[in-house]
C-alpha positions as CSV (number, residue, x, y, z in Angstrom):
1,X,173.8,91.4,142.0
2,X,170.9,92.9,139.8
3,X,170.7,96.2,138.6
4,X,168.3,97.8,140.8
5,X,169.2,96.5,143.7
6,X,170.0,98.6,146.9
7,X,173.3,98.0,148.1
8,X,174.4,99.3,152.4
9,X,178.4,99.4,152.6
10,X,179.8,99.8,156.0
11,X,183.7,101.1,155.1
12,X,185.6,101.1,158.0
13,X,188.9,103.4,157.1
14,X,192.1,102.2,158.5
15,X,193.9,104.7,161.1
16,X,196.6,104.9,164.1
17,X,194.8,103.2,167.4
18,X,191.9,101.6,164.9
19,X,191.6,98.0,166.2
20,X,188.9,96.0,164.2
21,X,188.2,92.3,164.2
22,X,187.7,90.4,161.6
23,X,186.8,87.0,162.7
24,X,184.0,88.8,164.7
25,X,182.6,90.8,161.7
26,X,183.1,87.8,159.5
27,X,181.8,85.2,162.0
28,X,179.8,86.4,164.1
29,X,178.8,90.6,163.4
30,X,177.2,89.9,159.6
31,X,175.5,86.7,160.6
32,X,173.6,88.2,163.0
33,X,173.1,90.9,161.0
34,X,171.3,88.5,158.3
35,X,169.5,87.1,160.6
36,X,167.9,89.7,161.7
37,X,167.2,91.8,158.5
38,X,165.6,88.2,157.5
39,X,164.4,87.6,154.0
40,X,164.6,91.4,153.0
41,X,168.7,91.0,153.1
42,X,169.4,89.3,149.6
43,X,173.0,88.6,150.3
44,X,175.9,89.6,152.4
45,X,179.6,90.3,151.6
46,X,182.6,91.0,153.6
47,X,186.2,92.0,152.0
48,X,189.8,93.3,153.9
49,X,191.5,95.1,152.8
50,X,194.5,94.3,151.0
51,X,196.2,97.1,149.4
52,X,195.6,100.7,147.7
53,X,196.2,101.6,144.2
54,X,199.2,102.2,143.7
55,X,202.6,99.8,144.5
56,X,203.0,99.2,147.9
57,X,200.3,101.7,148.7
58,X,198.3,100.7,152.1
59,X,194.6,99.4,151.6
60,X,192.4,102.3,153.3
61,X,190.0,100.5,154.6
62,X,190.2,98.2,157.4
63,X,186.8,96.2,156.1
64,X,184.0,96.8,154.2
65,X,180.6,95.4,154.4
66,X,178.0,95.2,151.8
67,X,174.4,93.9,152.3
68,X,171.6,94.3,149.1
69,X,168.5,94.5,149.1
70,X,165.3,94.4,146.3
71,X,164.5,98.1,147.1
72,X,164.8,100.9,149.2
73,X,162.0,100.2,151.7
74,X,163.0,96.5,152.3
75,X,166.4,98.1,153.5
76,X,164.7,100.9,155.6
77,X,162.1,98.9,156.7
78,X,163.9,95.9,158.3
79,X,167.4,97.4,159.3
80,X,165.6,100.5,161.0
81,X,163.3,98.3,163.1
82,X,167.0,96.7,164.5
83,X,169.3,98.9,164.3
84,X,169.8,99.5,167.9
85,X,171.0,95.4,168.4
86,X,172.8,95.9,165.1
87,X,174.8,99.5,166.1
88,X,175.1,98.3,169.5
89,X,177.1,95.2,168.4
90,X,179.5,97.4,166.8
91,X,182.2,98.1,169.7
92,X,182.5,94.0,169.6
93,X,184.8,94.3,166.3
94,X,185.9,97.9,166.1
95,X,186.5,101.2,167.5
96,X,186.2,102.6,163.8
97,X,183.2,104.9,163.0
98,X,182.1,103.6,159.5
99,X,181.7,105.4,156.3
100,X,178.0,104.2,155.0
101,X,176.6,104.8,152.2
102,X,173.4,103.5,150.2
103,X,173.8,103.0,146.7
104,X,171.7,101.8,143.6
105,X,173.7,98.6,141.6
106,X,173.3,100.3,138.1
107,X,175.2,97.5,136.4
């Protein structure tokens, strides 16, 4: 990614009674996601979490998924006109409420 770019991270925190799938997210979830954002999403990730820190410490997240965009508006101007189709996909996967954040890629 460039420095500059706008990056959305959905963390989805690991928890007793938290159900998420992944071959939905993966598969089906972030595709769709893409395809509606359209040319303003510059590229999609998705990671599981493996572990924490320290040995044999538990990952904390479930998921995380990261989408980037060239600038601030291209993110609020194409996720806001869908984000009802893209929240209300949401209890397909998971039960978890996500931890968003919007960040700057400074390096």
């Amino acid at each position: 990614m460039k420095k500059g770019m706008i990056k959305l991270s959905a963390l989805y925190p690991k928890g007793e009674g938290k159900t998420f799938d992944m071959d939905y997210y993966r598969d089906r979830h972030i595709p769709m996601v893409a395809r509606l954002l359209g040319d303003a999403c510059k590229a999609a990730s998705v990671e599981t979490g493996l572990a924490g820190l320290g040995p044999d410490t538990p990952a904390p997240y479930a998921a995380c998924g990261h989408l980037y965009f060239d600038s601030m508006e291209d993110l609020q101007n194409s996720f806001g006109a869908n984000i009802e189709q893209i929240v209300g996909d949401v209890p397909n996967f998971t039960n978890i409420q996500p931890v968003v954040q919007i960040g700057e890629v400074v390096m």
